[in-house]
Structures are given as C-alpha cells and as structure tokens.
BADOFI-26714 format. One line per 3 residues: their letters; for each residue x, y, z of C-alpha. Coordinates in steps of 0.05 Angstrom, whole numbers, plus 5000, padded with zeros to 4 digits. Example, Ala and Ser with C-alpha at 12.3 -4.5 7.8 and 13.67 -1.06 7.14 Angstrom:
REM BADOFI-26714
AS	5246,4910,5156 ~ 5273,4979,5143
END
This chain:
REM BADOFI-26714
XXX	3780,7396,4400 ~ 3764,7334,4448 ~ 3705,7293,4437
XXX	3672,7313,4491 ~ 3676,7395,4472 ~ 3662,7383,4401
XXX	3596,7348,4428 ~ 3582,7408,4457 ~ 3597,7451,4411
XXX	3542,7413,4366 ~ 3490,7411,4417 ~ 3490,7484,4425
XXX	3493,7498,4344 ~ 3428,7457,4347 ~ 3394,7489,4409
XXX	3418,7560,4371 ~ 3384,7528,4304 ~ 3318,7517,4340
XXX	3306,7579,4369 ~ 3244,7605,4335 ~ 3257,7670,4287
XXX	3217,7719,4335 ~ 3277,7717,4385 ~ 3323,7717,4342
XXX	3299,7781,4308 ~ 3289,7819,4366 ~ 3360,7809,4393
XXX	3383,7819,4327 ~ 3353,7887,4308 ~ 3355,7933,4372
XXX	3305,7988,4377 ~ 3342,8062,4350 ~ 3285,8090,4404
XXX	3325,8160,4377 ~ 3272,8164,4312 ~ 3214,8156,4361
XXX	3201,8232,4352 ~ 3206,8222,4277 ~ 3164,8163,4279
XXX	3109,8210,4326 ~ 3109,8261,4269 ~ 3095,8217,4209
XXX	3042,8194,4257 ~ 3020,8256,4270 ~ 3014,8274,4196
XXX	2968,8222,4184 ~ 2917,8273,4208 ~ 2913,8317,4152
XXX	2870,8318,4090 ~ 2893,8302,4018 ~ 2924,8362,3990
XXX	2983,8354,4039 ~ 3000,8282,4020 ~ 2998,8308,3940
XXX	3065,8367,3961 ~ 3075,8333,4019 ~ 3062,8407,4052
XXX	3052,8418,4113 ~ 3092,8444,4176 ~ 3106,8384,4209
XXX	3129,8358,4136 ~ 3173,8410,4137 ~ 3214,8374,4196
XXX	3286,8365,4183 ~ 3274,8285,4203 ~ 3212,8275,4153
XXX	3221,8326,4102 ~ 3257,8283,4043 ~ 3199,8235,4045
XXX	3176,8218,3968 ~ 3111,8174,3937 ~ 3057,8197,3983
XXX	2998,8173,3973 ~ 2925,8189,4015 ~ 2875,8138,4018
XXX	2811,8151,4052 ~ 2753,8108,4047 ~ 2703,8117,4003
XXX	2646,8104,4052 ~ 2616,8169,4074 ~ 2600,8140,4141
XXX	2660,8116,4155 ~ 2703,8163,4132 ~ 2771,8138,4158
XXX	2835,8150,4127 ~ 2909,8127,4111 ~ 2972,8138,4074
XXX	3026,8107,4041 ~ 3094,8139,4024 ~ 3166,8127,4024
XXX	3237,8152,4066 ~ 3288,8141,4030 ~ 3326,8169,4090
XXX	3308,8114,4140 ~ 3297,8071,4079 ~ 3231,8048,4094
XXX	3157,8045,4069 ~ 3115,8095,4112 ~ 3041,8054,4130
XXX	3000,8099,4176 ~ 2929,8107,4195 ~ 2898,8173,4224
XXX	2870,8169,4295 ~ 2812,8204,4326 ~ 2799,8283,4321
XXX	2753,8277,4379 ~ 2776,8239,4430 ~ 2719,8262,4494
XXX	2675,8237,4436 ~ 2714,8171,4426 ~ 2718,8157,4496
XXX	2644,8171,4518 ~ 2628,8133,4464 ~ 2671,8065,4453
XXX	2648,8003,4433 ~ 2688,7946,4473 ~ 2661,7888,4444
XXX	2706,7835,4406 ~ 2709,7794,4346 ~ 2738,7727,4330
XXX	2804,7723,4297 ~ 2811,7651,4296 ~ 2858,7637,4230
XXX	2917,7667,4257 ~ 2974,7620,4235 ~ 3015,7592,4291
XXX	2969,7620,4346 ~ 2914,7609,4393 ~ 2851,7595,4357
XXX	2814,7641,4412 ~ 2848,7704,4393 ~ 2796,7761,4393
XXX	2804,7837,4374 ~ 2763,7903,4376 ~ 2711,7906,4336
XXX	2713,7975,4315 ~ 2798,7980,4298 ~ 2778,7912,4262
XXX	2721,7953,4216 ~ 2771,8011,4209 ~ 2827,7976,4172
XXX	2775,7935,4133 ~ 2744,7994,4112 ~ 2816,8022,4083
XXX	2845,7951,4064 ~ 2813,7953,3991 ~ 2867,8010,3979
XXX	2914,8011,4027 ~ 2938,7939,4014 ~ 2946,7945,3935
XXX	2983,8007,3949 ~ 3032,7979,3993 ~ 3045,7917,3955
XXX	3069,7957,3899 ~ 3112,7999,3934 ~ 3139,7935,3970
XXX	3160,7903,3889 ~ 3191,7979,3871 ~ 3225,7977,3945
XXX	3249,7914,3952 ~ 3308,7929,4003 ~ 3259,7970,4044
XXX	3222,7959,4108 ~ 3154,7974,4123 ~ 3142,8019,4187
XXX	3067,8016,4208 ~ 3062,8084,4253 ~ 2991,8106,4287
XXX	2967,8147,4342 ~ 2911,8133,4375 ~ 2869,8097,4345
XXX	2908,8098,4288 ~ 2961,8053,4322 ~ 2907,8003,4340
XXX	2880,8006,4272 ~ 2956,7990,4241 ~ 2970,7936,4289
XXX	2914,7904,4258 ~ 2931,7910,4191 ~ 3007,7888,4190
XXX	2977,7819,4228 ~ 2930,7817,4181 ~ 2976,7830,4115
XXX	3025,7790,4152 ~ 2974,7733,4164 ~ 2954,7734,4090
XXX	3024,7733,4062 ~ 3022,7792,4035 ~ 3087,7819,4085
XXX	3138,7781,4108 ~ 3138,7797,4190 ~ 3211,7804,4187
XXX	3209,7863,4143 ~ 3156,7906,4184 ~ 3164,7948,4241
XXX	3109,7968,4287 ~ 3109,8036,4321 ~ 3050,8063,4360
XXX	3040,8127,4417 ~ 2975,8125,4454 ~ 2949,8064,4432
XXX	2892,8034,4465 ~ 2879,7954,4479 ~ 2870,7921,4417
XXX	2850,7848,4430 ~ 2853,7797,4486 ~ 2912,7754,4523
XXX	2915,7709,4460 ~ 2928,7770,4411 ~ 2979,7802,4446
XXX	3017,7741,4455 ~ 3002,7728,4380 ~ 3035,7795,4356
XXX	3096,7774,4409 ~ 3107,7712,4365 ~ 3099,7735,4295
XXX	3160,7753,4288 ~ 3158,7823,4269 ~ 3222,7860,4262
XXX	3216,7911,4311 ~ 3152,7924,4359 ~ 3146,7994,4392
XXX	3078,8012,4436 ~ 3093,8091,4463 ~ 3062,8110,4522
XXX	3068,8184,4543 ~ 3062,8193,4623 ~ 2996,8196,4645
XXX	2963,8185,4580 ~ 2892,8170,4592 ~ 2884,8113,4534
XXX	2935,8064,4532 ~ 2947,8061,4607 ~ 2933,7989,4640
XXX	2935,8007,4716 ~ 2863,8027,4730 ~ 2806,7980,4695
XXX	2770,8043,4677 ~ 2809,8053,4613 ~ 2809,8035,4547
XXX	2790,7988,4534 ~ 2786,7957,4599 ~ 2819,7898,4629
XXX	2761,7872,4662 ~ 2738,7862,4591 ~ 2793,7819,4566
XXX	2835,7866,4530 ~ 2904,7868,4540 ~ 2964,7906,4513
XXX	3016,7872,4467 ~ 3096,7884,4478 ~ 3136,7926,4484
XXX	3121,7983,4517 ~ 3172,8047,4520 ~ 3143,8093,4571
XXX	3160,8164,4567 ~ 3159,8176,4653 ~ 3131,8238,4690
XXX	3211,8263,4695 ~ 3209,8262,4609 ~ 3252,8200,4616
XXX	3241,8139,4565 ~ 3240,8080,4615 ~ 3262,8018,4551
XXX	3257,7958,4609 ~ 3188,7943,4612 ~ 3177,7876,4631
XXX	3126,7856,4583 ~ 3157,7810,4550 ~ 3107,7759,4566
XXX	3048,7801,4550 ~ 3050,7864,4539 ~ 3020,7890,4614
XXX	3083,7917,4648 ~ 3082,7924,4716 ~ 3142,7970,4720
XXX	3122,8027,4666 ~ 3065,8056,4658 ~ 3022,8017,4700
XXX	3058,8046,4763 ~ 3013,8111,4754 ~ 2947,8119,4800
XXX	2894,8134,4769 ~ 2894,8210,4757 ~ 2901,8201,4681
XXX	2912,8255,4625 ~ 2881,8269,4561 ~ 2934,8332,4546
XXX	2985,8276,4554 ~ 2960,8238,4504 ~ 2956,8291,4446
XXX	3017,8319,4465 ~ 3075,8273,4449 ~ 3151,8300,4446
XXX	3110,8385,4445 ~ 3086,8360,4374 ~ 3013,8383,4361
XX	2972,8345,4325 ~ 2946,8377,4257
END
C-alpha cells in the first residue's frame, strides 16, 4: 500500500470511528417491517383486563405470531382516578421483552377533550435543554412507572440476550415513547437494546424531543400511521396535538397508504414531519382508520 492510500485508508477508519452510535445502529439493524402486524396485536392486547394476561387468553392471543408468548404480567395503577394500565411479558419467538401501554377506549371522548399543554423535560442527556412533552402521556407513564419499571428490570437480568420492544396504540404509543426515554435517560435501558413500535400515535413533545428520540440511539424506531388516521396525521393543524402548538412527530414514520401499501421512505429523518407520507392527505381524516389497523379489532 503507498503512503498516500494507507493515509487514506486511516482517515476514513477515523471518520468511521466518529460517527456517533445512533447511525450506526440504524444502518446496522434494518426494520423486519414484516412483524408490524404482530407488533399491532400485542399492542392491541394491551386493552384487555387482568385475567387475560394471567392464561394469556384471549383471541387475539391465540394468533399464530403471539401465541408462544410466556411471563405476562398486568400492571394497572393503583389510582382509581387514573386508572391506566400496562404489561410486561416475554417472546421467546422474536426473543424480546414485550413493554406495552393500553391506549384510549374512547377516543370521541379523548379528542373533545385533550389537554395540549407541555411540560419541561430539561435533563435529557445529550439534548436540548428546551425539550418539552405532553403533559398528560407524561402523567400516564408516571402513574405506571412505580411497577412497570421494577418489572422490567427483572426481566431484563433473567433475559439478558433479549431486546425490549415498547409497542402502544394510541395513546399507548405516546405513553411508551415516554417511558423508554425516560428508563433510557435514567440508565435503567441501554438505548441500543430497545425498540420502539407505535400505530396511531399522536404528537408527543416539541421540535427538541423529536430530535432527542432521533439521537438516542435506540435500536430500532417505528411510528405506524394507518391512511387517513385522524390522530397522528401532521397535514392539517387541527390534529392532535396540533402543530401550531409546538408538537411535532419524532422519526420514522411507515405509512400504510390509501392503496394498503406500506410507503418505508419517509423523509423524516430530520424530524419526524414527513412531507411525502402521511402528510400528503387533505384533511378529510378517519377515526375507523385509526382503530382499524391490518382488520385487527381492538378488544
């Protein structure tokens, strides 16, 4: 090798070294967007009530793609007026920990009714000190985090090959998002072992969040949006929670397009808003589309 190509050859080794981990992840572990159905219906699941986490009985656990899942745990809150709820369990299958959190059962109620303001979420490491999120997914996960977190940090040391997969609909996928940044803020996940997954997700925080989850590092980021789905979509300002307000959606978006095609080139890279997806759509928005993901009812 001549001097001049082994130079080279060292420069780029040390411009390859200094790439930060987040790219380097995400080139290195490609999206299998074939589980997105299975990754729907443990969503999905997350609606039901105790007994079905105990047998892990219920139809949709009955699917061939879900069915040899072990260690499930529920974990509701045990604040009557905020009675959200969570669970915990394992695939040995996709070998991963399962981390959901229900979403809404009334969503006319949840829309007429949403509170858009923000709090502070200024001790993110590595990012913007003016990151801000929704108050109310915020209060959700803190409301589950005294048993949800204990949970899955045992299941982490008696998994310790396995990957996490937060999975939420709804509100439940704002509500996750929040607590892997959180866990993964707090050291209590590595990024690189968690994978995000969420269909109908609304706006979680502002600019400075999105671009915070971009840069985290997580091992896989997933944000499903379903045609014409009235909550997650960013064209008109009307919708949830608003642009106008600040919000803004994190990357990346997989948009499942009015022809049931799953467009994977989003260009949101840079923040989550896509102008190529789902933001192409007027404004003659859909709340079937948003409980209907893949023909899978919700419980």
């Amino acid at each position: 090798m001549t001097g001049t190509l082994a130079f080279t050859a060292l420069v780029l080794a040390a411009l390859v070294a200094a790439i930060p981990a987040t790219a380097l992840s995400q080139q290195q572990t490609p999206f299998n967007t074939s589980l997105l159905p299975t990754y729907y219906t443990l969503a999905a699941i997350a609606y039901h009530k105790d007994n079905v986490f105990t047998a892990w009985d219920c139809p949709l656990c009955k699917s061939p793609s879900v069915s040899d899942v072990i260690n499930a745990v529920y974990l509701p809150t045990q604040t009557p007026e905020r009675p959200e709820q969570g669970y915990i369990a394992v695939s040995p299958s996709l070998k991963t920990i399962i981390f959901s959190i229900d979403g809404t059962d009334d969503l006319d109620e949840w829309i007429n009714n949403l509170k858009v303001w923000k709090r502070s979420w200024s001790n993110l490491h590595g990012c913007s000190s003016n990151v801000e999120v929704h108050s109310g997914f915020w209060n959700t996960w803190i409301e589950l985090r005294g048993s949800m977190e204990p949970t899955l940090v045992s299941y982490l040391q008696a998994f310790p090959s396995y990957s996490v997969t937060f999975v939420g609909h709804s509100l439940g996928g704002a509500a996750t998002l929040v607590a892997a940044v959180d866990l993964v803020n707090r050291r209590a996940l590595s990024a690189n072992r968690a994978i995000l997954v969420s269909f109908g997700q609304p706006r979680v925080g502002n600019i400075e969040f999105a671009q915070c989850v971009g840069a985290m590092g997580f091992k896989q980021t997933a944000r499903v949006v379903n045609k014409k789905d009235v909550v997650p979509v960013e064209y008109c300002d009307s919708h949830l929670p608003p642009i106008f307000l600040g919000y803004a959606h994190h990357s990346h978006e997989y948009w499942i397009d009015l022809y049931d095609v799953l467009v994977t080139n989003c260009n949101d890279d840079t923040g989550g808003e896509a102008d190529n997806c789902s933001r192409t759509l007027d404004a003659d928005l859909s709340v079937p589309d948003h409980v209907n993901y893949y023909n899978i009812a919700l419980p």
